[in-house]
C-alpha positions as CSV (number, residue, x, y, z in Angstrom):
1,X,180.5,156.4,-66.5
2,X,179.4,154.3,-69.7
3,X,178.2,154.6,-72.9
4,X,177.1,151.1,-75.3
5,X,175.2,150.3,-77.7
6,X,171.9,148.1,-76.9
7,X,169.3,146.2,-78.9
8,X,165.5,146.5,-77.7
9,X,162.9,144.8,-79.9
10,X,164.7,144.7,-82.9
11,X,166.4,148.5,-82.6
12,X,169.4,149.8,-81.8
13,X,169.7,152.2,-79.3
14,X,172.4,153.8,-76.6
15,X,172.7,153.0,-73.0
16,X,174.4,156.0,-71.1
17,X,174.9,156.1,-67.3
18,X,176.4,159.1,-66.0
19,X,176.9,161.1,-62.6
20,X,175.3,164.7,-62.1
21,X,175.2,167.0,-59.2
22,X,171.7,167.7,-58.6
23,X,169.8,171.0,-57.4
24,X,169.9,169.7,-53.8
25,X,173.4,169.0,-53.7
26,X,173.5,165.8,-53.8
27,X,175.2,163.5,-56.4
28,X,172.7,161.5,-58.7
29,X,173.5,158.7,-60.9
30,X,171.5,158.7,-64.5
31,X,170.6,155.8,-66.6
32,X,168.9,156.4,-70.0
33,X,168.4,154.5,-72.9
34,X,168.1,156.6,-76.5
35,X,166.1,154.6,-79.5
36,X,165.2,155.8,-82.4
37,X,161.6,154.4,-84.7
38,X,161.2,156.2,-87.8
39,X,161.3,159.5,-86.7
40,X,160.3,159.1,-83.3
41,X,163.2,159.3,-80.7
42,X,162.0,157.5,-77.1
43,X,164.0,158.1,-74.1
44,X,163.8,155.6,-70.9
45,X,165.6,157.4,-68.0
46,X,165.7,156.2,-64.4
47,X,167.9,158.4,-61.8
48,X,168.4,157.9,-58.0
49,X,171.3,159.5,-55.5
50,X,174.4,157.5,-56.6
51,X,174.8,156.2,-53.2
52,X,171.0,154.2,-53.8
53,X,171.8,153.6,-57.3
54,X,172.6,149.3,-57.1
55,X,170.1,149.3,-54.7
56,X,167.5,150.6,-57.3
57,X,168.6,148.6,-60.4
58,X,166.5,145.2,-60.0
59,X,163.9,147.9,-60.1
60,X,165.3,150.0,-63.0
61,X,165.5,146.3,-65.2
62,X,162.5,145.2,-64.6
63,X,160.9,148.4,-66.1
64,X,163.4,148.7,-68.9
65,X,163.1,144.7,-70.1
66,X,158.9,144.9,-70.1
67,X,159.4,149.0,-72.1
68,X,158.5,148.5,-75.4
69,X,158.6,150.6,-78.8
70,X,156.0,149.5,-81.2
């Protein structure tokens, strides 16, 4: 659905949502965020059925702006 670039704390990562059918046959909507430290790579990813996904996302930014890689 998207793909951009983000800066957390000073590092560049990648924001990528995307749609999935999942094992109970239901349609889930994926948010993860990929950053790299040194040689460490850290991946944030919050998923809900794509129907509850807008619902979910004051929840999903809270978490993501108070995640931090130090």
């Amino acid at each position: 659905i998207s793909n951009r670039k983000v800066v957390k704390n000073g590092l560049q990562g990648q924001e990528i949502v995307y749609k999935q059918l999942m094992s109970n046959g239901v349609f889930g909507t994926i948010l993860q965020y990929f950053f790299i430290k040194d040689r460490d790579l850290y991946i944030l990813t919050f998923c809900s059925k794509s129907e509850d996904y807008l619902s979910y996302m004051p929840v999903f930014q809270y978490m993501y702006e108070n995640f931090d890689i130090r």
